[in-house]
C-alpha positions in Angstrom: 122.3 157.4 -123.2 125.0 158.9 -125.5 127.5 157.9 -123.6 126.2 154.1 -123.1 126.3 154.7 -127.6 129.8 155.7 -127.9 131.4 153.7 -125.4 129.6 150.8 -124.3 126.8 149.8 -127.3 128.2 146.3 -128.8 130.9 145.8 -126.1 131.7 142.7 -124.4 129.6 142.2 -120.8 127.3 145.1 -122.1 124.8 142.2 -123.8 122.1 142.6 -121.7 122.3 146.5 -122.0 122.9 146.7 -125.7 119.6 144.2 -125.9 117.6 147.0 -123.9 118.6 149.8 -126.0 118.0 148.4 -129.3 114.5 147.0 -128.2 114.3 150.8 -127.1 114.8 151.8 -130.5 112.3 149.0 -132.3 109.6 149.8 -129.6 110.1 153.6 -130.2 110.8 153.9 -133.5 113.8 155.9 -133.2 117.5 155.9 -133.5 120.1 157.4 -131.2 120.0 159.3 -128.4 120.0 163.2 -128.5 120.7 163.9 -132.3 119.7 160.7 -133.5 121.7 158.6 -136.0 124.9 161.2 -135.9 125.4 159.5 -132.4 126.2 156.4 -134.0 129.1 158.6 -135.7 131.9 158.4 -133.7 131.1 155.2 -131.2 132.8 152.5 -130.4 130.3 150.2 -132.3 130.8 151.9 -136.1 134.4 151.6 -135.1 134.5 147.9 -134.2 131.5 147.4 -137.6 133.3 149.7 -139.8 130.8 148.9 -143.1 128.1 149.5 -140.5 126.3 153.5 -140.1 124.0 152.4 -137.3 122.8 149.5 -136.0 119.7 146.9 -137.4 117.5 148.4 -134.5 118.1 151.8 -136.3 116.7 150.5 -139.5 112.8 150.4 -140.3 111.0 147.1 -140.7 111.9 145.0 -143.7 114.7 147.8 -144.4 118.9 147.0 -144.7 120.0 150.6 -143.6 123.1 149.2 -141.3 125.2 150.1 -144.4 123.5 153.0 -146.3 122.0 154.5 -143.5 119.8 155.7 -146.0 117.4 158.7 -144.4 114.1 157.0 -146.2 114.9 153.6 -144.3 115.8 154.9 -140.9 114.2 156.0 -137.9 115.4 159.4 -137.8 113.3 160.5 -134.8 116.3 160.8 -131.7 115.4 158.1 -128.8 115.7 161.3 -126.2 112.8 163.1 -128.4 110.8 159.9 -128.7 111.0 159.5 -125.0 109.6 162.7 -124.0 106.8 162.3 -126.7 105.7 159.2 -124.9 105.9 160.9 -121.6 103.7 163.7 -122.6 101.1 161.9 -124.6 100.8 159.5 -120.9 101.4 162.8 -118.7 98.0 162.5 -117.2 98.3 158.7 -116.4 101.2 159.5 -114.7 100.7 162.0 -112.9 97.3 160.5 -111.2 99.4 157.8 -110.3 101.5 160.3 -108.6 99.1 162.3 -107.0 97.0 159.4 -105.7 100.3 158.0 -104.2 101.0 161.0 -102.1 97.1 160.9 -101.2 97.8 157.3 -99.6 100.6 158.3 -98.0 98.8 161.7 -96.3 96.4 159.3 -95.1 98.4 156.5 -93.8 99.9 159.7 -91.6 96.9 161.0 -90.3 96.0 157.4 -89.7 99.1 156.9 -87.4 98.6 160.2 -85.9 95.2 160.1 -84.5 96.1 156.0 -83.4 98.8 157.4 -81.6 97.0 160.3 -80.1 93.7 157.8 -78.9 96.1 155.3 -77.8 95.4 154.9 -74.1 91.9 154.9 -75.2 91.6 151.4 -76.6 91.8 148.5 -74.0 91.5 145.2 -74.4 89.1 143.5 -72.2 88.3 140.0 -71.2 84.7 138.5 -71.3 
């Protein structure tokens, strides 16, 4: 992610991508990637925006931090950190999912297994 921030965020053919990331950010409630709004510092977007800190999908609802980037009116929370909360507050969810995945496919095996092992058992026979 901090590189898609310093290189790509803003750029030309990178639309679609810098319209995920920043509805990452709203959604999350967070701004940046691994240190939060310092990796806005150096990337190609505050380069191209030079008023701009961060961008609006840093900023907090109803808030104009793009050129303050005032700490009060920011999401100061790192996307990477918010991402990992999320994970561990649905880490149960998850891993059932898991779990019951790899259950199906033990039994799908066995399944297979004993139909290939009673095979010349089954006949078809007409009435």
């Amino acid at each position: 992610m901090t590189v898609f921030i310093k290189e790509s965020y803003g750029e030309k053919g990178k639309e679609s991508l810098t319209k995920i990331y920043d509805d990452l950010q709203i959604n999350l409630k967070c701004c940046g990637a691994g240190l939060g709004m310092e990796d806005w510092r150096n990337s190609s977007y505050v380069k191209h925006h030079y008023n701009d800190r961060v961008p609006e999908s840093c900023c907090k609802p109803d808030k104009d931090c793009i050129k303050t980037a005032d700490v009060d009116e920011i999401y100061t929370t790192s996307c990477g950190e918010a991402l990992k909360e999320l994970l561990k507050k649905h880490a149960g969810i998850l891993s059932g999912i898991v779990f019951g995945f790899i259950g199906f496919q033990v039994a799908i095996v066995f399944i297979a297994i004993y139909l290939r092992s009673n095979i010349g058992q089954f006949t078809c026979s007409k009435y």
